[in-house]
C-alpha positions as CSV (number, residue, x, y, z in Angstrom):
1,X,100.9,102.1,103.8
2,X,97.3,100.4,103.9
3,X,94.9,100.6,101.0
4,X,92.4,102.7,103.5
5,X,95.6,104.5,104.5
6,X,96.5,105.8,100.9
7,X,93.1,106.2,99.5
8,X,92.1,108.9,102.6
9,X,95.3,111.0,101.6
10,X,93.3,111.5,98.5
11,X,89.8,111.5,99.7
12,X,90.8,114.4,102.2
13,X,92.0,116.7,99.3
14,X,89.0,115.5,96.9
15,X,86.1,116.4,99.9
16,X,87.4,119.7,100.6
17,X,87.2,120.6,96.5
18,X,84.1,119.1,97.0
19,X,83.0,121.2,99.7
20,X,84.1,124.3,98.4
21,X,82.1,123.4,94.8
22,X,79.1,122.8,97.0
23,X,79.3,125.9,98.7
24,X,78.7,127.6,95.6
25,X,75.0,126.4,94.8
26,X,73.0,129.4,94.8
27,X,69.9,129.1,96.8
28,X,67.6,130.6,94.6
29,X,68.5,128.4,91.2
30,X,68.1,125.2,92.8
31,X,65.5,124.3,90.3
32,X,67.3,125.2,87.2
33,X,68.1,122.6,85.1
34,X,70.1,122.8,81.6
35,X,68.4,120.4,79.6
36,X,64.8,118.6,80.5
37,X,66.4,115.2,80.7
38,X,69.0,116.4,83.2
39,X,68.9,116.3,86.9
40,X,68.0,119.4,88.5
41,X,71.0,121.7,89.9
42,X,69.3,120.7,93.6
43,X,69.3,117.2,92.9
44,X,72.5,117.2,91.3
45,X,74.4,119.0,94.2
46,X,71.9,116.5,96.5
47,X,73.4,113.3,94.5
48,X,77.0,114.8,95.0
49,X,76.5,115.2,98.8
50,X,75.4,111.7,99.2
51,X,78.0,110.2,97.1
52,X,80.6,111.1,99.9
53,X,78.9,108.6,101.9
54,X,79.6,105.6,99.8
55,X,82.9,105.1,102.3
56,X,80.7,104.0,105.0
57,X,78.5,101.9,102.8
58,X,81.3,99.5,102.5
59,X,80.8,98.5,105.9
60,X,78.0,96.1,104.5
61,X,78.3,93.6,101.5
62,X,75.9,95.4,99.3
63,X,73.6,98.4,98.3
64,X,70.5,98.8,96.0
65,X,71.1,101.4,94.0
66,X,67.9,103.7,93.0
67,X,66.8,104.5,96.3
68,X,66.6,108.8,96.0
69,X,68.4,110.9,98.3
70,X,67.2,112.9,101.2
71,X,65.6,116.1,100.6
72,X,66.8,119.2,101.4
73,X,65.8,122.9,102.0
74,X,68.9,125.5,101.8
75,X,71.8,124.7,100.7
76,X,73.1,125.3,104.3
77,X,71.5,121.5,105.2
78,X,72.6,120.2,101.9
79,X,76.3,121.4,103.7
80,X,75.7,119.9,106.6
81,X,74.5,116.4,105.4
82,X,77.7,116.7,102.9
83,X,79.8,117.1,105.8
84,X,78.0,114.1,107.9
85,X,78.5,112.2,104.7
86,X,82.1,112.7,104.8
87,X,82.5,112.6,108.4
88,X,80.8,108.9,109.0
89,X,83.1,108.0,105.4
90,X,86.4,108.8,106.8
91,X,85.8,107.3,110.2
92,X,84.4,104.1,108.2
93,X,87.5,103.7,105.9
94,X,89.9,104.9,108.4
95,X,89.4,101.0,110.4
96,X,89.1,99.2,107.3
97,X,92.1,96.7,106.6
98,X,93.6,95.6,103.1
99,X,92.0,92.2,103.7
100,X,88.9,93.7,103.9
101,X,89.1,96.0,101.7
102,X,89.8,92.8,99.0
103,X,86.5,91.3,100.2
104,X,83.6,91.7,97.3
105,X,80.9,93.7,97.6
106,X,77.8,93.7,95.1
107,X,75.5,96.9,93.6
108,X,72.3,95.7,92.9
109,X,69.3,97.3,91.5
110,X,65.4,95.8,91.9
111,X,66.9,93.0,93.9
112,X,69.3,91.9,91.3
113,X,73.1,92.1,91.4
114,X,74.1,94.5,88.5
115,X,77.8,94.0,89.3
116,X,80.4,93.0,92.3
117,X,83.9,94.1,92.5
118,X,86.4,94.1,95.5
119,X,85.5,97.2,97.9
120,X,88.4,98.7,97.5
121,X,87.3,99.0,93.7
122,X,84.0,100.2,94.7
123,X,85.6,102.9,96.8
124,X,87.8,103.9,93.5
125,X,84.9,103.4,90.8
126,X,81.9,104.1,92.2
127,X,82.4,106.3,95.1
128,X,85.8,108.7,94.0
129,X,85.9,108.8,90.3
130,X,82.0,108.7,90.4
131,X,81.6,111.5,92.5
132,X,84.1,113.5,91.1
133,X,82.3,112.8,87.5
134,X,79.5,114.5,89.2
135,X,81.1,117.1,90.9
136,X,82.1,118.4,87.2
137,X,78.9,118.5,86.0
138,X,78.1,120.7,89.0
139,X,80.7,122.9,88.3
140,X,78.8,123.3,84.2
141,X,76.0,123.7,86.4
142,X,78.0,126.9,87.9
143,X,78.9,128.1,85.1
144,X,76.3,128.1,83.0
145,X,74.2,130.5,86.6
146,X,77.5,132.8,86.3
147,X,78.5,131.5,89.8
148,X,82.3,132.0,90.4
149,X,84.3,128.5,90.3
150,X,86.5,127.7,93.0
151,X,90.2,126.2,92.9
152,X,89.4,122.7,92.0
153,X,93.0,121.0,90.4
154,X,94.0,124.7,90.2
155,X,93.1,128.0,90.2
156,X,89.4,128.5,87.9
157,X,88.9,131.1,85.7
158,X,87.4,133.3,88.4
159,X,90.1,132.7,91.2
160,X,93.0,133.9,89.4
């Protein structure tokens, strides 16, 4: 098996759980936040949507990190952008060989390179286990609203 090949057996299971987390947002909370220095629960379930992109951002060399997501109204367009996200991902990494997948690929910020690694770390690093990191905070975001938690490694506390 390929590097791509193996890493989309996991990335299939991982956007589903993602998906169904996402589902969850309620419409009329997305301002609530837990804490004032924390994101709100839109932006946070916004960052988390476009983190499944990061699969197709490895098609170029680099990316400035910083730039804000797009915006969105309901949480049915958050959905849909999620699932463009991880549509245009899986098609990206799904052509990608081992060889390229060694090639380095650099995260900069304010023009300057803030670290480089080989893509198919950035895939690991910064797109799975960071959007997974995120995609537990959304779920304390849940939570702490009373929304229900779906299945994520097993069933929640509400799905039983």
């Amino acid at each position: 098996m390929t590097i791509a090949e193996i890493f989309l057996k996991e990335f299939d299971g991982e956007m589903e759980t993602t998906r169904r987390v996402l589902e969850r947002v309620p419409p009329d909370r997305l301002d609530w936040s837990p804490h004032p220095k924390s994101m709100t629960l839109k932006d946070l379930a916004g960052h988390v949507g476009e983190l499944a992109r990061w699969g197709a951002r490895i098609d170029e060399s680099s990316f400035e990190v910083g730039t804000r997501h797009p915006d969105y109204d309901s949480v049915e367009r958050l959905l849909a952008r999620f699932d463009e996200n991880v549509a245009a991902s899986r098609a990206s990494l799904a052509t990608k060989s081992d060889e390229n997948l060694r090639e380095r690929f650099a995260v900069t910020r304010a023009g300057e390179i803030r670290f480089q690694m080989s893509k198919a770390s950035i895939l690991r690093r910064v797109f799975m286990n960071h959007l997974i990191h995120h995609r537990g905070q959304l779920s304390v975001y849940l939570r702490l609203n009373d929304v229900p938690l779906p299945p994520i490694y097993g069933p929640s506390a509400d799905e039983q």
